[in-house]
C-alpha positions as CSV (number, residue, x, y, z in Angstrom):
1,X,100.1,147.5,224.7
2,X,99.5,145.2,221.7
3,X,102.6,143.7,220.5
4,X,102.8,140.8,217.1
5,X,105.5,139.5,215.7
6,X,106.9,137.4,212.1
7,X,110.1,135.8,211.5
8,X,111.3,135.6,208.1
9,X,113.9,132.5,207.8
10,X,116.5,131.9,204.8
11,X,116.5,134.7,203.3
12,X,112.7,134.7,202.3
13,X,110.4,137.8,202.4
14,X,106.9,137.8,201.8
15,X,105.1,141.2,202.5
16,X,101.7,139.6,202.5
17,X,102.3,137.7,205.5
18,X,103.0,141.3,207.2
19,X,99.3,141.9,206.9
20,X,98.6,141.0,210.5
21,X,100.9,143.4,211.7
22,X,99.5,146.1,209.6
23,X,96.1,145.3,210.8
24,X,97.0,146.3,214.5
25,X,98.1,150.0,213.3
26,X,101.4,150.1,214.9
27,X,103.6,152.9,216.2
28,X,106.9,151.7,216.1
29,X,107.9,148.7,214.2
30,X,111.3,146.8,215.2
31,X,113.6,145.0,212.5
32,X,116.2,142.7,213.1
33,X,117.8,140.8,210.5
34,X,120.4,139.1,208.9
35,X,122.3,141.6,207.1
36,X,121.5,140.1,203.8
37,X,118.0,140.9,204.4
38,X,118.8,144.6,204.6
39,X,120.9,144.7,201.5
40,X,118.0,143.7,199.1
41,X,116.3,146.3,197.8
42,X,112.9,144.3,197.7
43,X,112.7,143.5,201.5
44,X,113.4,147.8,202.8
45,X,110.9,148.6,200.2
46,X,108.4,145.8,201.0
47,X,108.8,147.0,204.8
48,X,108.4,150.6,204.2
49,X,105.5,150.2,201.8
50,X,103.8,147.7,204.7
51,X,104.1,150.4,207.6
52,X,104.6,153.8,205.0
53,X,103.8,156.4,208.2
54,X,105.2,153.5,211.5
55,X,108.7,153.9,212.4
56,X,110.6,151.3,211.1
57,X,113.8,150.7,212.7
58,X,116.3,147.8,213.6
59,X,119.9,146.7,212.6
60,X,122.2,144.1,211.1
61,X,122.5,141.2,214.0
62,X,125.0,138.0,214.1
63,X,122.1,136.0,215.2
64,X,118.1,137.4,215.6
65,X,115.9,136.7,218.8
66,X,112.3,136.2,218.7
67,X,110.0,134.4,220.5
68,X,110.8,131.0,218.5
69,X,114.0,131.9,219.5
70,X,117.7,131.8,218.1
71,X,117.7,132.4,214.4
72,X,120.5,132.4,212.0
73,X,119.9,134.4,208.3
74,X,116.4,135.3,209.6
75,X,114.3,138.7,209.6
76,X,112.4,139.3,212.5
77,X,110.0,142.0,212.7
78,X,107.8,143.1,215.7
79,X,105.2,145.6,215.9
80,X,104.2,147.5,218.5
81,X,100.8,149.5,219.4
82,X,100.5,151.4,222.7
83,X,97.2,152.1,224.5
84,X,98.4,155.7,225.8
85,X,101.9,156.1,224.6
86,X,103.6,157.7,221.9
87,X,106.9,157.5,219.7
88,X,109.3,159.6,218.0
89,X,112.5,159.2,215.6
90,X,115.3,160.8,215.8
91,X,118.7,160.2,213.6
92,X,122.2,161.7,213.0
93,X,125.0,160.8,210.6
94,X,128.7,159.8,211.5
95,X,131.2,159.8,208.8
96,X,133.9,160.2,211.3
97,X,134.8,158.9,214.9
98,X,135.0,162.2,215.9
99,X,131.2,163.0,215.1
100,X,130.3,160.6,217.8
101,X,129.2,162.4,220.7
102,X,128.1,165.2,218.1
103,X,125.6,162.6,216.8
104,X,124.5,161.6,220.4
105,X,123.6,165.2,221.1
106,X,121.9,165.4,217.9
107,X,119.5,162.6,218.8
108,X,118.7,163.6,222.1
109,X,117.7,167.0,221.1
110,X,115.6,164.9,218.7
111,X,113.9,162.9,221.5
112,X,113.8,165.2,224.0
113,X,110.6,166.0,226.1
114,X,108.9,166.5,229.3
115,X,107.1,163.3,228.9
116,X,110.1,160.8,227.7
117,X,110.1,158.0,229.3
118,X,112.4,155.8,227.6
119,X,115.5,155.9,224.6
120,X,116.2,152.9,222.5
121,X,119.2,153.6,220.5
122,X,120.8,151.6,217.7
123,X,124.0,152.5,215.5
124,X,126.7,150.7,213.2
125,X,128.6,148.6,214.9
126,X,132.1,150.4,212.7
127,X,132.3,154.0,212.1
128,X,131.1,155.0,215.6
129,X,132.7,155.4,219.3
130,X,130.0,154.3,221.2
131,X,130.9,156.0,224.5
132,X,131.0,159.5,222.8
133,X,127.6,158.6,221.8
134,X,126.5,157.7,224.7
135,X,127.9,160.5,226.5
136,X,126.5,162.9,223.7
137,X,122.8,161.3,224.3
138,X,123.1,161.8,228.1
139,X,124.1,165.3,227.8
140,X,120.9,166.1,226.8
141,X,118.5,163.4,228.3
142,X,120.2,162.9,231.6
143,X,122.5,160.4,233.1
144,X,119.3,158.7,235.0
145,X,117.4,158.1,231.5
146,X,116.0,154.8,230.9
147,X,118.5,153.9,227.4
148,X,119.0,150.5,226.0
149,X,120.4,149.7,222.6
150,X,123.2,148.6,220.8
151,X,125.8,148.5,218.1
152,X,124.9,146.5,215.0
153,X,126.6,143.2,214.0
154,X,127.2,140.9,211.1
155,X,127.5,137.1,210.9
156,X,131.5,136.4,210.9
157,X,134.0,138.7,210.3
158,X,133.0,142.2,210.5
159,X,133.1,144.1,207.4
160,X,129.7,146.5,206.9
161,X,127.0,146.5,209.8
162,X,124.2,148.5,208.7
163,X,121.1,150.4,210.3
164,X,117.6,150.5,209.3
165,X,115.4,154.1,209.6
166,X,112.2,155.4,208.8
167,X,114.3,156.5,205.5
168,X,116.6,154.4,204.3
169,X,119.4,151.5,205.6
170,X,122.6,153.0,205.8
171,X,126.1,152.3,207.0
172,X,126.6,155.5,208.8
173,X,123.1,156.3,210.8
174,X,122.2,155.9,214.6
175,X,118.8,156.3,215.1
176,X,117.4,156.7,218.6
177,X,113.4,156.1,219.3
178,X,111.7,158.1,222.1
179,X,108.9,156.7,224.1
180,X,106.6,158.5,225.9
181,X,103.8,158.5,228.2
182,X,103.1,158.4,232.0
183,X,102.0,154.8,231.3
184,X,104.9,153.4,230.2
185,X,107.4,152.0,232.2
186,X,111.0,150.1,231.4
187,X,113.5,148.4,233.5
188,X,116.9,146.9,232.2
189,X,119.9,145.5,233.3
190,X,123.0,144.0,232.0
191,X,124.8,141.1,232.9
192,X,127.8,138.8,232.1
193,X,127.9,136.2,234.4
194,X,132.2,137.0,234.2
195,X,134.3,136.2,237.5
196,X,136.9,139.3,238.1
197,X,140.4,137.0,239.1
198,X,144.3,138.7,240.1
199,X,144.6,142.3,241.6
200,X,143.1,145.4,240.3
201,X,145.2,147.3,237.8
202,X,145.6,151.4,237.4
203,X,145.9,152.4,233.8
204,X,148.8,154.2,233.7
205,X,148.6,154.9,229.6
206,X,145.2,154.6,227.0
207,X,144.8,156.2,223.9
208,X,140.9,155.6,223.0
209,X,140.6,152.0,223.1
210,X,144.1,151.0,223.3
211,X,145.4,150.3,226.7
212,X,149.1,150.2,226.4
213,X,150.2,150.4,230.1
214,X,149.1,148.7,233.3
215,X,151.2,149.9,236.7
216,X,153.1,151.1,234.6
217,X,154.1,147.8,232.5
218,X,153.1,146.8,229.2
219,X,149.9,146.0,229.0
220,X,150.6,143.0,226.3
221,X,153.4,141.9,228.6
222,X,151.1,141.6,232.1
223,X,148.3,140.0,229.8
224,X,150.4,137.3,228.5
225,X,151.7,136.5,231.6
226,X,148.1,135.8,233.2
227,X,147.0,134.0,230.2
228,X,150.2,131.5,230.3
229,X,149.8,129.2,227.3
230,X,146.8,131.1,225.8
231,X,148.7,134.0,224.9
232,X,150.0,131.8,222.2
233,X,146.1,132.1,220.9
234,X,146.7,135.9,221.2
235,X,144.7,137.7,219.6
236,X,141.3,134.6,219.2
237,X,141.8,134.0,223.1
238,X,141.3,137.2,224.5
239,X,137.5,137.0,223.9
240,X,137.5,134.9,227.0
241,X,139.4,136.6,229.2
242,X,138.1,140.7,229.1
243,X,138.9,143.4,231.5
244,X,136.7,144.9,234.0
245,X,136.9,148.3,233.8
246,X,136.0,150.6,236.9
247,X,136.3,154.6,236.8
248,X,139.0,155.5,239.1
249,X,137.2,153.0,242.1
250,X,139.5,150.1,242.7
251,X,137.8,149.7,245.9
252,X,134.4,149.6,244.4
253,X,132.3,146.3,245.1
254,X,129.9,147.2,242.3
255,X,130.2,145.7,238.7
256,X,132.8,147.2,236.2
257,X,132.1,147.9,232.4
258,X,133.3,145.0,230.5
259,X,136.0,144.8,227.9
260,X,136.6,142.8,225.2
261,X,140.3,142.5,224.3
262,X,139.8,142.4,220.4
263,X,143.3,142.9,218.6
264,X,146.7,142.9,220.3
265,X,149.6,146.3,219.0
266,X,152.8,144.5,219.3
267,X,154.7,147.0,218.1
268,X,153.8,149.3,221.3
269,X,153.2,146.3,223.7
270,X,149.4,147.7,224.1
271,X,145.5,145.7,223.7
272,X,143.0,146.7,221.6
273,X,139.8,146.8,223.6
274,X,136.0,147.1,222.6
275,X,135.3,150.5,224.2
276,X,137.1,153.5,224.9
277,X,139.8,152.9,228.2
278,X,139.2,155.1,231.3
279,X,142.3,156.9,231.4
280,X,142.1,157.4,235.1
281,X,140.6,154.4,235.8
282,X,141.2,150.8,236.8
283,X,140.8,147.4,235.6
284,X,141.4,143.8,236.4
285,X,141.0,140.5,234.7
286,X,137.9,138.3,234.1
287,X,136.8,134.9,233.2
288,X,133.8,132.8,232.9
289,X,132.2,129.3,231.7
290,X,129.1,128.7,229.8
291,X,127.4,127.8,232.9
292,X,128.1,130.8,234.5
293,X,126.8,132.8,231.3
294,X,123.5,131.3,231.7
295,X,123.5,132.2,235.3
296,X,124.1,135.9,234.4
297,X,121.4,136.5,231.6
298,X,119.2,134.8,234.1
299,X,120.3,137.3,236.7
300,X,119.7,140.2,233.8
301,X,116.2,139.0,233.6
302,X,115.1,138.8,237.2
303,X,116.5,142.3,237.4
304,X,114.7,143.9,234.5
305,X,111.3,142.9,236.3
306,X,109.2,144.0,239.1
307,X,106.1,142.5,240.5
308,X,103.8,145.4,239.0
309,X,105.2,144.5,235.9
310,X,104.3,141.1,236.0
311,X,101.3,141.5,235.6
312,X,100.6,142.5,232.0
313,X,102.4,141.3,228.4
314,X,104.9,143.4,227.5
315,X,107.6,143.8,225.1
316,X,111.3,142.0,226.5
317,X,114.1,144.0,224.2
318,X,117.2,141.3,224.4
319,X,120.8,142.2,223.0
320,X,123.6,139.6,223.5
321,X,126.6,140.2,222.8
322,X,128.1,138.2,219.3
323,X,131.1,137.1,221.6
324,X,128.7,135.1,224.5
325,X,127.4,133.2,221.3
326,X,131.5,132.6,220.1
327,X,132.2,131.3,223.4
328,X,129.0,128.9,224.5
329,X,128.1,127.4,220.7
330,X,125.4,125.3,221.0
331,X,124.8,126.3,224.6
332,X,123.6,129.6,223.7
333,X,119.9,128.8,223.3
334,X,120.4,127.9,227.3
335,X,120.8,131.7,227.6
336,X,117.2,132.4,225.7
337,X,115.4,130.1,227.9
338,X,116.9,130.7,231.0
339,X,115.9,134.7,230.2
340,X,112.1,133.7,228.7
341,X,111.5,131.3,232.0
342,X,113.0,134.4,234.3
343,X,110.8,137.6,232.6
344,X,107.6,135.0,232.0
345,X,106.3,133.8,229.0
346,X,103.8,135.7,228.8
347,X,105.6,138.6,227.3
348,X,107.2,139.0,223.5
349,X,111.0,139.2,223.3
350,X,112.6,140.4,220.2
351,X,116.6,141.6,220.1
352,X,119.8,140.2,218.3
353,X,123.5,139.2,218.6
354,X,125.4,142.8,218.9
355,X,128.9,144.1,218.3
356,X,128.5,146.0,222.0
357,X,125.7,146.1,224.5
358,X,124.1,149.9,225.5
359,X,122.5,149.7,229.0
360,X,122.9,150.6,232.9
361,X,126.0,150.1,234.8
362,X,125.4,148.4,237.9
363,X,122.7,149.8,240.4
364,X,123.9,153.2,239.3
365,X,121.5,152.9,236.3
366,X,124.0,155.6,234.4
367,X,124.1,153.7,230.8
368,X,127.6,152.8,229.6
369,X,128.4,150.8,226.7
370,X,129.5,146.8,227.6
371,X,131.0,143.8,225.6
372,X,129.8,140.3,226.5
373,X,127.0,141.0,227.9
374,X,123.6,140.3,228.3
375,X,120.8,143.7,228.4
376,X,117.7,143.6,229.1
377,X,114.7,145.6,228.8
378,X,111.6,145.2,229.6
379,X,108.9,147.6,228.5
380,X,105.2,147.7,230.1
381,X,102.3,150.2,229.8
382,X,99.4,150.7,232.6
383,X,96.1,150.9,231.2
């Protein structure tokens, strides 16, 4: 595998310093920018004219990673060239929640092959109900298929995230790229680092992503009693304490999906979470510090390794989740190092700062779509 990489920084572009990249004759080229970077007309064109038959694809971030890494209002862009592999493109368009899991299907049956080995799949962080996607995807892939991804992001207050195809950048696209080969081979993981505290709770009512009753209580009501004095922060303080959210296992040892509590519906005593709410399932309360953040993207890297894969460069696909950057500040370039020490230095790591995390839930490996997480992938190819 032959991997290079540029980073464009404040909002420059200049396409002649993409030559080296061309020069390699990529398969798949990854873009992930500030969103101002995909708005100009100059820079999609530029791009598409560099690599007219590569796949170009990538997202709006709230922070790129490359290997200089954390950048603010930058464009990274990394190619990549495999020695036996191949790639394909698939996309779908959502104009409606509800075409969700209709666009998942859509894309596997776009990707879809006796030789796939991997997914990577990328869609607006608005408009779209991630775990109908997800579920869409696996209906035709498989639940054990090796998917990583994530939702795209902005730079403060969410208004317009936007995805970047082959095609064009639009508002409303997922795009999922297909790699195959017996060559290739791809571990991820995701991790928070997030201490589960009090008992676990049964969701008792949900609609979507609004959980409105724990045990049969309101759900704003048993949340504002474990917060004490930060439910006066309500809704800014809830991106530190999420839920973990396990499918009708309160017994379960292994890791939940995590939740980020996003808005508060006082008016029917209910939480406005990140992700669709198991209606069956159950959930308790988390917490973390910056310290233990570090600790669990570390953790996400030593899992997304093995020994064979060690041994030659590879590409190291990072998404973070915007919210760890709102909580550590400063401290989150602690989280990139901790990760490039863990996978080894000598591979390339490219990824951004995402609206929600796409990856495996716990040792299961079935992919589920987190909040405040770390995911890691790691992609390697025998020769």
């Amino acid at each position: 595998m032959e991997i290079r990489q540029i980073q464009f920084r404040k909002l420059v572009f200049d396409r002649l310093l993409l030559e080296p990249l061309q020069q390699m004759d990529p398969m798949l080229v990854l873009v992930f920018a500030d969103k101002k970077y995909l708005m100009d007309p100059a820079v999609v064109s530029g791009l598409h004219a560099a690599f007219p038959d590569v796949p170009c694809v990538g997202v709006s971030t709230a922070g790129e990673i490359s290997n200089q890494g954390m950048g603010n209002e930058s464009c990274v862009v990394t190619a990549m060239r495999f020695a036996h592999g191949s790639v394909r493109v698939a996309t779908a368009e959502v104009t409606t929640l509800e075409e969700s899991r209709q666009a998942g299907v859509a894309v596997g049956k776009g990707v879809s092959g006796s030789d796939l080995r991997a997914v990577l799949l990328f869609a607006p962080g608005l408009s779209v109900n991630g775990c109908a996607l997800i579920d869409g995807l696996c209906s035709i892939v498989g639940d054990e298929m090796e998917i990583v991804g994530g939702l795209a992001c902005e730079s403060g207050i969410i208004r317009q995230t936007l995805v970047m195809s082959s095609s064009e950048v639009s508002a409303r696209r997922v795009v999922a790229v297909g790699l195959y080969g017996d060559h290739l081979a791809i571990r991820r993981c995701s991790q928070g680092g997030w201490v589960p505290f009090g008992p676990m709770r049964k969701v008792t009512r949900c609609e979507g992503s609004v959980l409105l009753e724990l045990d049969g209580e309101p759900a704003l009501d048993l949340y504002s009693r474990y917060l004490g004095e930060y439910a006066r922060e309500l809704p800014d303080s809830g991106l530190r304490f999420p839920f973990e959210m396990h499918h009708a296992r309160p017994c379960s040892t292994d890791p939940g999906v995590i939740r980020t509590v996003l808005d508060v519906d006082r008016s029917r005593g209910g939480l406005i979470l990140g992700g669709d709410v198991d209606p069956n399932g159950y959930v308790r309360l988390m917490h973390v510090t910056s310290a233990k953040m570090v600790s669990g993207a570390g953790q996400a890297a030593d899992c997304a390794q093995e020994p064979q894969m060690t041994r030659s460069p590879g590409l190291g696909l990072l998404i973070s989740c915007v919210g760890r950057k709102l909580i550590m500040g400063d401290q989150i370039v602690e989280e990139l190092e901790m990760v490039r020490d863990r996978l080894g230095r000598q591979h390339t790591v490219t990824g951004f700062y995402a609206h929600s995390e796409i990856g495996p839930l716990g040792a299961t490996r079935t992919c589920a779509l987190h909040n405040l997480t770390m995911t890691i992938a790691l992609i390697t190819e025998d020769v």
